[in-house]
Every structure is written in C-alpha cells, then in structure tokens.
N, C-alpha and C positions, 0 to 999 in steps of 0.2 A: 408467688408469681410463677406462673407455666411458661417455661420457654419451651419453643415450639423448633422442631428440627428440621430442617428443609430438605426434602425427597431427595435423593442421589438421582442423578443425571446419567441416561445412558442413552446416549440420543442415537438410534440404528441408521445409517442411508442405505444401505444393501442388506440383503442376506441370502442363499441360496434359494431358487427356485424346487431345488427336489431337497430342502428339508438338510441338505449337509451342516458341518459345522464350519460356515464362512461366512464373516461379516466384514462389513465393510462401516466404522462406527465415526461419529463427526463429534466436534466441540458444541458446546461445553460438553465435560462428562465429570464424573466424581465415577469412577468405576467401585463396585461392590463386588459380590462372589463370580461373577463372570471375567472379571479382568482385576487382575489386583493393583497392577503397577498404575500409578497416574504418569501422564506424558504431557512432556508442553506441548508436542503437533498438531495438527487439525485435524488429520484422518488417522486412523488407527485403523491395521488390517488384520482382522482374527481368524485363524484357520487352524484347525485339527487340534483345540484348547490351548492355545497361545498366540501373544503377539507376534505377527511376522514381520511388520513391519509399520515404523512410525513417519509420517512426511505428512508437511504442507500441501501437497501437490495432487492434488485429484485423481488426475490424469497417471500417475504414476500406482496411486492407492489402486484404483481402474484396474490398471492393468493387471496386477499381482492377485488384484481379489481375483479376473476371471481366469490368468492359469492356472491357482488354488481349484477352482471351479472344474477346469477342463482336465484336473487329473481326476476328478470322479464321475464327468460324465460328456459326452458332446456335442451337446445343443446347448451351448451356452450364446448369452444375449452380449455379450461385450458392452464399450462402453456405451453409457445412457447418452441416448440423444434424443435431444426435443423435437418432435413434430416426431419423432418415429416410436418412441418407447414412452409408457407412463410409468410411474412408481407404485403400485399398489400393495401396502406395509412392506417396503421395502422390497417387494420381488422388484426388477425388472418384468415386464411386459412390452410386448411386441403391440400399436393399437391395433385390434381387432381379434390377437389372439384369443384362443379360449380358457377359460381358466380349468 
C-alpha cells in the first residue's frame, strides 16, 4: 500500500510590494525551509529570514509587517482595506493602481 503524504501548508496573506523579505503568513501552515519553527498563532510575521513576530491579531501582524516594510522603502500601503485595496498574490494594491 502507498501512503500518500499531504503537501505542507504555507499559506501567504502579504508579502512585500518591491520583492523585500517580509511576509505576512496565516494558518494553517506546516512551515518547511522557509520557517522552521511551528507556532500555535494565526499570523506569523517574517522579516529579514526570521520570525518577528507570532499573534492572533491582525491588526497588530498589520502593523509590524508595514514598519518592517517602511525601513526599506516609503510608499508602503498600510493596513488592507476593503473597498480601497485588493490582494493580488499577496501584494497589497491600491484599486486602480498600476501594476
């Protein structure tokens, strides 16, 4: 009999717009060579090859991820909001911007 191994789970919600190393990563996850540690949180925030920080809380993940962001550049999009920003693989986008 073949058992069959199930994919590891790296589920992305952010990640920088100019290509840096900052994500912003959601449950579930099984992290592989990207993140080693498993955490019981819901967001995990990865910045300059390590976790910065583990929480519940969005809005806190949010925040940390964009001033991770604005020490490398400053046209960052802050938090996501609906009717003004879409998600497209995980950039933020402004609607209408250009890509």
């Amino acid at each position: 009999m073949i058992r069959r191994i199930p994919p590891r789970h790296k589920i992305l919600f952010r990640k920088s717009h100019k290509g840096k190393d900052v994500k912003i990563y959601v449950k579930p996850y099984d992290f592989d060579e990207d993140i080693t540690v498993s955490v019981a949180k819901s967001y995990v925030v990865w910045a300059d090859g390590a976790i910065v920080l583990k929480t519940d809380d969005l809005e806190k993940a949010e925040k940390l991820y964009t001033d991770k962001c604005k020490a490398h550049y400053d046209d960052v999009h802050g938090r996501f909001v609906v009717g003004k920003h879409i998600l497209d693989d995980g950039v933020v986008k402004t609607i209408g911007e250009e890509t």
